[in-house]
C-alpha positions as CSV (number, residue, x, y, z in Angstrom):
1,X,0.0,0.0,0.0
2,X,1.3,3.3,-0.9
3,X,-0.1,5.2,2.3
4,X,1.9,8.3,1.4
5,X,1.3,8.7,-2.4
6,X,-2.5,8.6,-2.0
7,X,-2.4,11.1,0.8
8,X,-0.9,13.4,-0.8
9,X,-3.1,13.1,-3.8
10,X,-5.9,13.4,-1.4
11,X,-4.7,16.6,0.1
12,X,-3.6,18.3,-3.5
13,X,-7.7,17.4,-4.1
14,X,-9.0,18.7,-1.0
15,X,-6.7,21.8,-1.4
16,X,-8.1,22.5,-5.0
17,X,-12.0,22.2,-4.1
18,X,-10.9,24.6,-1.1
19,X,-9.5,26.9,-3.4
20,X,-13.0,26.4,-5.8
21,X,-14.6,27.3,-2.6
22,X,-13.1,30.5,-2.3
23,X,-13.3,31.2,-5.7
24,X,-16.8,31.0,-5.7
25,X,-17.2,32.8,-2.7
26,X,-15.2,35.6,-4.1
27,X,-17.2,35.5,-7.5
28,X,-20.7,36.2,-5.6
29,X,-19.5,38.5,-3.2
30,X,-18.3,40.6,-6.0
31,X,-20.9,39.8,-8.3
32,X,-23.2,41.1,-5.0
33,X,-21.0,44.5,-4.8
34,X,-21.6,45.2,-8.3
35,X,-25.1,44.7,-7.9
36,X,-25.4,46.7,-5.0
37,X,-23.5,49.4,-7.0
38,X,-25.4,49.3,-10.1
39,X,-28.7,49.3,-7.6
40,X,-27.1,52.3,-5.5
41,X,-26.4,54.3,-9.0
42,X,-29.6,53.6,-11.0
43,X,-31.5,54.6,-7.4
44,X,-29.6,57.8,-7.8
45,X,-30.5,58.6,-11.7
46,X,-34.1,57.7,-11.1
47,X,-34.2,60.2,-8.0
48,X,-32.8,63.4,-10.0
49,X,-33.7,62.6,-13.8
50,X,-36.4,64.7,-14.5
51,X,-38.8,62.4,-15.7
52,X,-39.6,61.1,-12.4
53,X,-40.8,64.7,-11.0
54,X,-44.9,64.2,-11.4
């Protein structure tokens, strides 16, 4: 039995799906921000474009 060769393959896979994990995580936390952004900015456009005034 190689004991050492298959852990080592088993922690270079749990290391990649940690670092998928955190990719992810990154990706909708920044896909949230820009949301929030484009939200925050298109809130502000309808509040002073002059079509809004009734």
């Amino acid at each position: 039995l190689l004991y050492s060769g298959s852990c080592s393959v088993n922690f270079s896979f749990s290391t990649i799906f940690n670092f998928l994990a955190i990719l992810q995580v990154l990706h909708f936390l920044a896909t949230f921000q820009f949301l929030n952004c484009a939200f925050l900015i298109f809130h502000h456009f309808q509040c002073f474009s002059p079509y809004s005034r009734s």
